[in-house]
N, C-alpha and C positions, 0 to 999 in steps of 0.2 A: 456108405459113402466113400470109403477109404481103395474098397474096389475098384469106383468109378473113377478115382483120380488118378489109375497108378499106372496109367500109360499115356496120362498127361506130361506133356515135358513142362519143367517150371518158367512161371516169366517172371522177369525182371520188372521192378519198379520202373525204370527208366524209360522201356519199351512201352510197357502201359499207361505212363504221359504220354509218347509220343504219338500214339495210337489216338488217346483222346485230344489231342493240340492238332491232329490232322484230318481231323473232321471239322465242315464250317461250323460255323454257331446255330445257321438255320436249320442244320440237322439234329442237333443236338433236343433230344429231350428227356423230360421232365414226368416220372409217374406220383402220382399220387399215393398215400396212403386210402384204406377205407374209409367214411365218418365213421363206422363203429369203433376200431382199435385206437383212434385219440392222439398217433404218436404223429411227430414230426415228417414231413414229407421226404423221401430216401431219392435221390440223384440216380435216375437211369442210365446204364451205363451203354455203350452204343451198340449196335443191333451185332455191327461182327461178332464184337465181342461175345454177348449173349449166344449168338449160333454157337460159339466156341468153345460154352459153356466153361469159361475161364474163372469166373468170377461167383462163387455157392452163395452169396449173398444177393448179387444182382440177380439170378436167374429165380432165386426165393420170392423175391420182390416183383419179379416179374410174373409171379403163378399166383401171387395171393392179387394182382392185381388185374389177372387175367376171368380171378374166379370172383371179386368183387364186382357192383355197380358202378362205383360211383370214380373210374380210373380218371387222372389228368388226362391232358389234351398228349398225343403220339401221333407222329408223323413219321413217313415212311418213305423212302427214295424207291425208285425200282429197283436198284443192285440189291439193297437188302430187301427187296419182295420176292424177287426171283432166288436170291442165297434163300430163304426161308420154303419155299414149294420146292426146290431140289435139294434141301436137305435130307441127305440118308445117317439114320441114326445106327452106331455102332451097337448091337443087340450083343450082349455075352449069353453064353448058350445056358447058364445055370443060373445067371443073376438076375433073378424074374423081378425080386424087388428093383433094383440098378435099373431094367428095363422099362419096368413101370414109371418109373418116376421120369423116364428118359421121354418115354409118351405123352406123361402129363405136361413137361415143361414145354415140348413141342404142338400139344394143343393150343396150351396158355396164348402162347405166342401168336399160334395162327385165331385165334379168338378175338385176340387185340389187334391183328389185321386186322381181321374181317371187317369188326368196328370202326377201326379208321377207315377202310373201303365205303360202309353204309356212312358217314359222320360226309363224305368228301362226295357219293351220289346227291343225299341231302343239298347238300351247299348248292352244285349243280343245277338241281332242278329249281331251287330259291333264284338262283341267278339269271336262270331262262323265264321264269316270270317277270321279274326285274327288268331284264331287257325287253319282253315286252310289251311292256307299261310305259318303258320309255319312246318306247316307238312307237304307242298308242299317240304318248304325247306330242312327239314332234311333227306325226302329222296333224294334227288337231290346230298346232300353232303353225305348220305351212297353211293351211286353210285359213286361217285368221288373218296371217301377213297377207295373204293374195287376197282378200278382201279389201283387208286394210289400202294395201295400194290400189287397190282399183277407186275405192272412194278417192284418195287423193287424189286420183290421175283426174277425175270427176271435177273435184272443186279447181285442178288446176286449169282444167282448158275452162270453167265458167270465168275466174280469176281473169285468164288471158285475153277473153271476147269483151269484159269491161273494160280491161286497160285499152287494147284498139279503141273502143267507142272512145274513151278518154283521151287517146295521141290524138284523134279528129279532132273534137273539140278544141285543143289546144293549137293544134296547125291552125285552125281557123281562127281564134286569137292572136296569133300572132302573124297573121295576113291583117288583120285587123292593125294592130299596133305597125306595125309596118307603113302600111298607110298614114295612119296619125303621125307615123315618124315623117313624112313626106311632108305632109304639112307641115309641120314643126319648122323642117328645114327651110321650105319658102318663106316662111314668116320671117324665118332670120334672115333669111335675104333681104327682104325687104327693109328690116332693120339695117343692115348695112349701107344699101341705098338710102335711105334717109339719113344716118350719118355721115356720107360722101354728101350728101344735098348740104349736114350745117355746117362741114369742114367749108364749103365754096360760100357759104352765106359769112362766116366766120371770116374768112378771106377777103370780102366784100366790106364786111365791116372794118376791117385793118385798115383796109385803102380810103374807107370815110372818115376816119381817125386822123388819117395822116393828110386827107384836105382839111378836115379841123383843124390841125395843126398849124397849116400854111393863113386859113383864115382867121385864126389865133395872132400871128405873127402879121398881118395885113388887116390888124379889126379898124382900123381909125378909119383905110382906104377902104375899108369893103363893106361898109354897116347894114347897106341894104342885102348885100350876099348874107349877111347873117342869119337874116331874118329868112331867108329862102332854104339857109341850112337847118333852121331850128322846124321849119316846115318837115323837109324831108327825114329830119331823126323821127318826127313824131310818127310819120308815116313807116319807116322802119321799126320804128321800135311796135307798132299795132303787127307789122308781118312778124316780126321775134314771136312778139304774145301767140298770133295764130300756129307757129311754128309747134312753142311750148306745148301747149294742147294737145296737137298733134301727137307729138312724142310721147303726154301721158298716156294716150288712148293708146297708144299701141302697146306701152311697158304694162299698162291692166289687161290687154289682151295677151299679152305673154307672157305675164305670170297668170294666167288662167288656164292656159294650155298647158304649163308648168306643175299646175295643181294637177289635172285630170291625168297627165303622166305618170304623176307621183302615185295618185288613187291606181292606175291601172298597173302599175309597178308593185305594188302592196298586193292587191289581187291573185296577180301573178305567183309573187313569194306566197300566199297561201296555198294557194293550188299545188303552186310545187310543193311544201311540205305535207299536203294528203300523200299527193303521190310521191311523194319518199317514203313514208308509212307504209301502202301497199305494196312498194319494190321489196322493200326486206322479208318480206314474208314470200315472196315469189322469185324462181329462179328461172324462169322461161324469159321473164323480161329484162335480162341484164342485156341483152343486144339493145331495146328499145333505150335503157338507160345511157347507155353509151352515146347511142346517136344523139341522143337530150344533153349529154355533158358537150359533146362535138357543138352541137349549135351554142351550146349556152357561151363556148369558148369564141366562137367566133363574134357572138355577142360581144362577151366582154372586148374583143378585141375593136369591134367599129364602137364601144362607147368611152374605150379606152383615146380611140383617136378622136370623137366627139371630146372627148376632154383636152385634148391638148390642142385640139381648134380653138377651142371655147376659153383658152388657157390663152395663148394668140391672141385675139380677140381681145381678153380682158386686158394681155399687156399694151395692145393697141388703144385701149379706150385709156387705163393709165398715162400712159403718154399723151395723148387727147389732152388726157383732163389737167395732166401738167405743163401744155402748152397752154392751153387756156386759162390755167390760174396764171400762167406769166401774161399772157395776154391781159387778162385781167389786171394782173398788179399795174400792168404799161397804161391801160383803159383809168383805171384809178389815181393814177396820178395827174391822165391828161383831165380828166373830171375834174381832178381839184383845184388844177388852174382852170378851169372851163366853171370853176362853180360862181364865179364872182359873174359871168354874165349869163349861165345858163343853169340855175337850178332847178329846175323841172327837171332837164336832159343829168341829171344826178340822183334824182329820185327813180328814175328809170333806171337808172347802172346798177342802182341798189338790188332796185327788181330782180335784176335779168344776175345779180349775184347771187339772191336766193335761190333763184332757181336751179344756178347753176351747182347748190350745196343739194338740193335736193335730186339731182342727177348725180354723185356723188356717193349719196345714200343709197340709192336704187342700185348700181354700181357695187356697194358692199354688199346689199341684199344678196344681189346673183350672185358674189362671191360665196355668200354661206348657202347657198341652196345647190353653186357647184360641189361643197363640202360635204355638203351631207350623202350627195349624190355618188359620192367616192367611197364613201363609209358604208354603204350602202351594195355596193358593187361589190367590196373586199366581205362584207356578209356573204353575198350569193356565194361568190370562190370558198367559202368555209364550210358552206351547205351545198356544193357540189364534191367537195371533198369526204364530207361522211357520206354520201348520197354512195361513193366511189366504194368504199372501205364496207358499207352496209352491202353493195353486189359483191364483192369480195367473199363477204362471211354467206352468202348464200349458195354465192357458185361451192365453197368449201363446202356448205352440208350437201348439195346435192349430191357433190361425188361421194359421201359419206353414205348418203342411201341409196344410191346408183351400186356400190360395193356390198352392204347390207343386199340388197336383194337380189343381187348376181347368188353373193356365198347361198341364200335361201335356194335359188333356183337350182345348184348344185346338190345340195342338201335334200332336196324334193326326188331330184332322180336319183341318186343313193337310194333313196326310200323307200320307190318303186324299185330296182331290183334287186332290194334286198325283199321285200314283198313278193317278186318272181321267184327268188331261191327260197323262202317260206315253203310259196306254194307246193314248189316241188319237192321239198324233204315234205311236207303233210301227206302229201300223197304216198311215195314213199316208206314214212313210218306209219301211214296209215294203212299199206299194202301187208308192211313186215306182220302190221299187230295179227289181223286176219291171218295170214300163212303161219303164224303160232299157233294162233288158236285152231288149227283144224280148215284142212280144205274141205272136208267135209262134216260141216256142223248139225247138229241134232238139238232141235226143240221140242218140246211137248207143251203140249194144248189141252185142257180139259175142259169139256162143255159145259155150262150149265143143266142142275135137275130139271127135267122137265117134266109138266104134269101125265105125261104119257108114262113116264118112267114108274118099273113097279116096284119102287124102292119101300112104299109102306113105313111098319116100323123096324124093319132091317135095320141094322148097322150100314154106315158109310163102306164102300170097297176099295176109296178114292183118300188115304190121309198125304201126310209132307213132312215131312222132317226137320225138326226146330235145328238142329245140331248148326253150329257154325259154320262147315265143313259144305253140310247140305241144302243150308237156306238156298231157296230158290233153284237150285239143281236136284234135288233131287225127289223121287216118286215111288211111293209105297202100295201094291195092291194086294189086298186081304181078300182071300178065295172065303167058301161058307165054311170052310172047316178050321179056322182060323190062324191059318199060314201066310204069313208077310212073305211077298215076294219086292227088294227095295232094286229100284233100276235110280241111274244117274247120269244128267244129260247136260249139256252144256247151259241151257236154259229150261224151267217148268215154271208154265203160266199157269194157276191157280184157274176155277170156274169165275172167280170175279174179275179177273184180267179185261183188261178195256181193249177196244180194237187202236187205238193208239199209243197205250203201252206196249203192245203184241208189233209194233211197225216201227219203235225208235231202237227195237234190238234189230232190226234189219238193217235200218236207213244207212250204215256205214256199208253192207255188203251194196246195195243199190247203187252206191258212191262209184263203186268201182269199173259198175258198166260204165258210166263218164268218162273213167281215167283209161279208158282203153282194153278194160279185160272181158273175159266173157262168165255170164251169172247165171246161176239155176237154182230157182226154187221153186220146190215143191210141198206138196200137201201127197202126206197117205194115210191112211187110216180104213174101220171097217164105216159102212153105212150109216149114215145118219149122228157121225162121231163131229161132226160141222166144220167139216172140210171145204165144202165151195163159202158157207158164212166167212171160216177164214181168210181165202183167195179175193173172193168176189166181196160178200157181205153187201150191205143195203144200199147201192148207189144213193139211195134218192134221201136218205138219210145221213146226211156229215160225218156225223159221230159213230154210225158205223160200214161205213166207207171199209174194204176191204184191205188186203195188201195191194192187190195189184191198183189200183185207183189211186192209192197212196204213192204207192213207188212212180206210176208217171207222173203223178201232180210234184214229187219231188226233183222229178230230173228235168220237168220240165222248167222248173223255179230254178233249182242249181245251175242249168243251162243261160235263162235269161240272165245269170249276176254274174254269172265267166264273160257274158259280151264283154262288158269293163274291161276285164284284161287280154281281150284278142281272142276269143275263141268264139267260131261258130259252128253249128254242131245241126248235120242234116239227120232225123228218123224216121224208119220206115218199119210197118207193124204189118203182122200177118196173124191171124187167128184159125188153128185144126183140131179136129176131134180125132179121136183112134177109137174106130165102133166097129164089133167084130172084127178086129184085124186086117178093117180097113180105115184110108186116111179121107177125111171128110174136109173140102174147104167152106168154113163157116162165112167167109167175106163173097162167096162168090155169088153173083146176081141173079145168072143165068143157070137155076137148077132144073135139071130134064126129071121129067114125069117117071121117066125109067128108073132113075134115082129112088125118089121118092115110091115106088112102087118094087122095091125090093130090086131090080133089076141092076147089073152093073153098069156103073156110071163112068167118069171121066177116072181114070188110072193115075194115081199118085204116087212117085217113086222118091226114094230118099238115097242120097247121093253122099259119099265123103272123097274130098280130093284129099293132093298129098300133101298138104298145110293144115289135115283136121280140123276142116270147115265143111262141117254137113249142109245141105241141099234138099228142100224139095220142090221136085221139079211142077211147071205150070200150075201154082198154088199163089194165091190175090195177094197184092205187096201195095200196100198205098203209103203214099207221103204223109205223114202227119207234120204239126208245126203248133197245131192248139191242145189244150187238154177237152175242149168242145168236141174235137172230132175223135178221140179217142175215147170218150163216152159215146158218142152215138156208134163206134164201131162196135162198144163190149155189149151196147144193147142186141144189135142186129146178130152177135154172133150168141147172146144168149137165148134170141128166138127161135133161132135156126141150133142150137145145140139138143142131144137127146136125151130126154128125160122120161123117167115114168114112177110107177105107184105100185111098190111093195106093203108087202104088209109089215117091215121097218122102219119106210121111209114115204111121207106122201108125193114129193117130189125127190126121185132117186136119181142121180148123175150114171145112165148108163155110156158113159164115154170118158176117155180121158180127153182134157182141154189142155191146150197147149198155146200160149200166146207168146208170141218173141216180137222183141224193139230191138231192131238194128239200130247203132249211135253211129255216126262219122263225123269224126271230130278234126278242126285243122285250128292252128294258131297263127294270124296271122303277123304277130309279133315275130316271133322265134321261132315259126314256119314249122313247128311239132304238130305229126297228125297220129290221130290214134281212131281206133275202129275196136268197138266193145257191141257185144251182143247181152241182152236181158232176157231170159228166159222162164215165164213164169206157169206153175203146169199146176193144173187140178185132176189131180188124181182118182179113177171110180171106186167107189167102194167097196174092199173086199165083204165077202157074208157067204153064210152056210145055207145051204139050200132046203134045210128044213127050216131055220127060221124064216127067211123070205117067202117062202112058198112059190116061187117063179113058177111057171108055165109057161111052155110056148117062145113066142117070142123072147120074153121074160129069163125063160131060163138059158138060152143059146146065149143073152146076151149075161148072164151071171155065168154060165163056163167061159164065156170070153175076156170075162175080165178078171178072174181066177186065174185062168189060165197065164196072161199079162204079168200079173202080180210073183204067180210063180217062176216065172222067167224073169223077171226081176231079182226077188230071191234069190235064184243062182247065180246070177249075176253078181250079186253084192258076196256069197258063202266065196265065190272064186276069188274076188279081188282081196276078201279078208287071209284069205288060204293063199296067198298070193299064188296062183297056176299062172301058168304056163299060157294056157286056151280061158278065154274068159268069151262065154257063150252070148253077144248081144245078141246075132240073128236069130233065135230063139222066137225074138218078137219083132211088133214094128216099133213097140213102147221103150226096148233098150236099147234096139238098134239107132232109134233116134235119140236117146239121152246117152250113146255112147263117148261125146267130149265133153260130157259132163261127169261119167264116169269114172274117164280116165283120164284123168288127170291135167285135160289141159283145161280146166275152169273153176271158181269160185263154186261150191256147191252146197247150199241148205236144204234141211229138210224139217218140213213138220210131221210131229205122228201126232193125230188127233185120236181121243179115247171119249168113252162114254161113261158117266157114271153110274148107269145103268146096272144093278147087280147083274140082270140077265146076260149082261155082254160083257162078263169078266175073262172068260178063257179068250175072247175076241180080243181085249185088251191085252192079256198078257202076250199073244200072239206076234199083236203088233208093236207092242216095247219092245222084249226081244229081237223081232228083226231089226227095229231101232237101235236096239244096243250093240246089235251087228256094223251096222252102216255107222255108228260113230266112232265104229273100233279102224275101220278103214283106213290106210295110208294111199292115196291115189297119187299121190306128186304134187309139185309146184307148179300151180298156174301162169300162164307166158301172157305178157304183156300183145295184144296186138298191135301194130304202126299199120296205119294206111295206106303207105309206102311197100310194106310188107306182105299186103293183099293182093291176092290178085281177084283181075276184074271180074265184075258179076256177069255168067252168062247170060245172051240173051234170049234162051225162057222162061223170062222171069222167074228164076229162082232164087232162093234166100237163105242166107248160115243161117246155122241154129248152134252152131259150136260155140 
């Protein structure tokens, strides 16, 4: 150690406060001891420092805590990430120990990065779940609030069509009372007239006083005049009586009309307090309130001036009834000299004074019914006041939820384009995962035993590998002499593999024909290894439904749930065999006999422009839009595909199949188009022509697809050897899977095998070349734009790129 320090120069105390005082707090940390050693936790000292290897205590602490589990929490800035990867260590040329330890502490160190690197991905990926969950939630509670108001908006226009019915009913109430008010008024007219009638009858009476008077003062001369006057009072005083009468009958019809006002006024105050009740609750009808306060004000204004008529009026009859009690008192004294010769004509004063006490009273009546009628009035004005203050507090909530559901409405389109920018990194990191994993991937498939197989009691040739390394990747075949040959491939489907488990490791490469790129997958294998089962497999059976069945029922579903977000997406399919080295359309209607009898038929050429978009020309292109019409197409092209019966296979695929689904895609949100091609190929089986036994026919078309298979092979030996010349024209089989080839497309492949003992060298043949084609670097596949196409010629031709 003493080596290592001695071209250290010394530091001061002082310097190393200042060093640790000028780092924040936040950076500052804190290591742990082990749990095993027990001691007290030791103060990290800061990361320069550490690089600087200043401190033999701190760098001690940082290796024992580099090489324990259980270190405190370390945080790390990028200066000290970057000082730590561009550190160069002073190496002495003889002090191996010095250098060793120089190594260890610089492991230590980058270890306890690392860990703080994984500790802080961690957190990350926690936190993208987190968000979203929360954006799961927010839209769930947009969808709630937009329910929510729409029910309201619901109860509020029924709310609103009752209150109309209700403003009717009461306009017509109050046409009503109105009227009644009419009458009212001419009654009191009338009453007024009738009091002008006893003011003149009253008047009449004065002037017969003051002839009493005179024949008071003239009785000795006038005796027989008396007798003529005491006639005519009697006669007067019987019109007074009819008068009295009179005037009750009208004062009981006018407190009757008095009553029914009062009851229709009571009525009235209920009705308005319902409907004060249902305005608080509703904020559509504060206009309707308004105009109700508007008339109620004008009301109160015509009953205000009914009241100071009525106020008139009573001072008028006041005064009345104070000239009449002096009249009276003047009547009562002439009475009391008139008593000595007329006592009768005193008995009637008496009368006509009761009466006049009981006018009086009626008098005070109206004055307390004008009272209450005042009191009564100043209610209403107290209940047009809360009535006021209650559309106040409503108008206040609705801009309150008029605000609320604006923010939500903002909130909602946030949502959606943060859902657009989802969409588009999915895609994206969904494009990146693929282009790691291999533009060209390798699966393997193993068939089930079958009774034909002359497996016996042989050993398996077919085992797997438990290793954690090789679960599910990898594939072991044991020859008769018991030599393990182990291959390892991106995927291996065991013989119990479902035809659903074997199509959810594709459905993401499927994904990206949608997203605009171009896909190819194939099946090879030797005969009868169940390479169209896997392509094709049992339409008419669900469960096992092949890849290809599968992949358009998925693009055609993935398609219908992008409508939602603006995308529409036109396909057009085309179905070809390659039989002897020639191209066969399977969709085409009109086959000639010359065909079908060996003779050459219509001439099929295959085309690449300068955007590597292969072509083939005047070959059948139909619109599809159902998955209906694309079953009845894979039927008709499976009747018209060629088949025959080896002695490997009873139905033997003598052609390779080739089906492509052109996509064109447009958005019409954000106006993105894309154009991706699906390419999905069943490939014939390779075999040796002693086990097959071909003949004939039979066998021209087994060197023809040998021959295919081998041109394949060179194909794939070139691209792994990366040359120079990479030979598709060779065939028609690579010349057409040459953008698939090279590099500008997604590319799968299956190698299908048998477990068959007998077809062990067969199998190893075709791993092998599988392990060729997985070892391949072809390039990165390019996105296609629709934009970026050019147009289809018109002979009817179709990519296959």
């Amino acid at each position: 150690m003493a080596s290592r320090n001695q071209n250290r120069p010394p530091r001061s105390p002082s310097s190393k406060k200042e060093g640790v005082e000028g780092i924040p707090l936040d950076k500052r940390r804190r290591i742990g001891m082990g749990r095993t050693g027990g001691a007290t936790n030791v103060e990290r000292k800061p990361f320069g420092s550490v690089n600087r290897k200043l401190d033999v205590t701190a760098t001690s602490d940082v290796g024992s805590c580099a090489e324990g589990s259980d270190c405190g929490n370390v945080e790390f800035t990028k200066e000290e990430v970057d000082a730590l990867v561009n550190e160069r260590l002073k190496m002495k040329k003889f002090d191996h120990k010095g250098n060793l330890e120089l190594v260890s502490e610089l492991n230590a160190r980058l270890k306890v990065c690392i860990k703080w690197f994984q500790k802080r991905d961690e957190s990350h990926v926690e936190e993208e779940g987190k968000l979203q969950i929360a954006l799961d939630a927010l839209e769930k509670k947009c969808t709630e609030t937009e329910a929510e108001m729409k029910n309201k908006e619901g109860r509020f226009s029924a709310t609103i069509s009752e209150l109309r019915q209700d403003n009717a009913c009461l306009q017509e109430r109050l046409s009503k009372e109105e009227s009644e008010k009419l009458d009212a008024i001419a009654c009191h007219r009338k009453e007024n007239e009738a009091r002008i009638a006893l003011e003149a009858s009253q008047a009449s009476l004065s002037k017969d006083l003051e002839k009493a008077q005179q024949d008071i003062l003239a009785a000795n001369q006038r005796a027989s005049s008396v007798d003529d006057m005491y006639k005519r009072l009697q006669e007067y005083n019987l019109s007074l009586q009819q008068y009295n009468s009179k005037l009750h009958a009208e004062l009981e019809v006018a407190r009757e009309s008095l009553k029914r006002v009062e009851k229709e006024k009571s009525t009235i105050v209920e009705n308005h307090s319902t409907l004060r009740g249902r305005y608080s609750s509703l904020q559509d009808q504060l206009n309707l309130a308004r105009t109700a306060q508007d008339e109620a004000l004008n009301q109160k204004e015509t009953l205000a001036n009914e009241v100071k008529c009525l106020r008139g009026e009573l001072q008028q009859v006041r005064e009345d009834r104070d000239r009449q009690v002096a009249q009276v008192q003047v009547l009562t004294s002439d009475v009391v000299k008139y008593k000595e010769s007329t006592g009768e004509s005193c008995a009637k004063l008496e009368y006509l004074m009761e009466k006049t006490k009981s006018l009086e009273e009626t008098c005070s009546s109206q004055r307390e019914q004008i009272c209450l009628l005042e009191h009564q009035l100043t209610a209403a004005n107290e209940k047009l006041k809360m009535s006021d203050l209650s559309s106040i507090e409503t108008r206040t909530e609705f801009e309150k939820q008029k605000r609320t559901v604006r923010e939500l409405q903002e909130r909602l389109a946030e949502t959606e384009n943060q859902l657009v920018e989802g969409e588009k990194l999915r895609k994206k990191l969904h494009n990146t995962i693929l282009e790691l994993k291999g533009n060209i991937r390798v699966f393997c498939r193993v068939r089930p035993v079958l009774p034909d197989d002359g497996t016996g009691s042989e050993p398996p040739v077919i085992s797997y590998p438990t290793s954690t390394e090789a679960l599910g990747r990898g594939i072991d075949v044991i020859q008769s002499a018991g030599q393990k040959y182990p291959f390892t491939f991106d995927k291996v489907f065991n013989h119990d593999a479902s035809q659903q488990e074997v199509f959810v490791e594709i459905s993401q490469l499927v994904q990206s024909a949608l997203d605009g790129y171009k896909v190819c997958i194939f099946a090879y294998g030797q005969t009868g290894s169940g390479k169209t089962y896997t392509m094709m497999g049992r339409p008419e059976a669900p469960e096992q439904k092949g890849l290809i069945p599968r992949s358009l029922e998925q693009i055609f579903q993935t398609s219908q749930s992008l409508m939602a977000k603006g995308w529409k997406y036109k396909m057009q399919a085309s179905m070809l065999e390659i039989y002897n080295e020639t191209i066969r359309d399977l969709l085409s209607t009109n086959k000639s006999s010359s065909t079908e009898n060996g003779a050459p038929g219509k001439q099929y050429t295959i085309k690449h422009d300068a955007n590597g978009n292969t072509y083939v020309t005047d070959l059948t292109i139909v619109d599809v839009c159902r998955m209906e019409e694309i079953s009845s197409l894979l039927r008709q092209a499976a009747q018209s595909r060629s088949v025959g019966k080896t002695q490997m296979n009873e139905q033997s695929s003598r052609s390779h199949f080739v089906f492509t689904l052109r996509i064109s895609g447009v958005n019409e949100g954000t106006e993105q188009q894309v154009q991706g091609v699906l390419n999905l190929i069943d490939l014939a089986g390779s075999e040796r022509l002693s086990r097959s036994g071909a003949t004939g026919d039979r066998l021209k078309e087994t060197q023809a697809i040998n021959r295919s298979l081998s041109c394949l092979s060179d194909v794939i030996f070139a691209l792994a050897k990366k040359e120079d010349h990479v030979p598709f024209r060779n065939s028609k089989l690579t010349y057409l899977l040459q953008p698939c080839l090279g590099g500008d497309s997604k590319t799968l492949m299956f190698v299908n095998i048998s477990p068959d003992p007998a077809s062990v060298g067969e199998s190893l043949c075709s791993l092998r070349f599988a392990a060729r084609v997985n070892a391949c670097e072809i390039g990165i596949p390019r996105r296609q734009m629709l934009a970026q196409m050019p147009a289809r010629p018109a002979d009817s031709r179709l990519s296959y790129g």
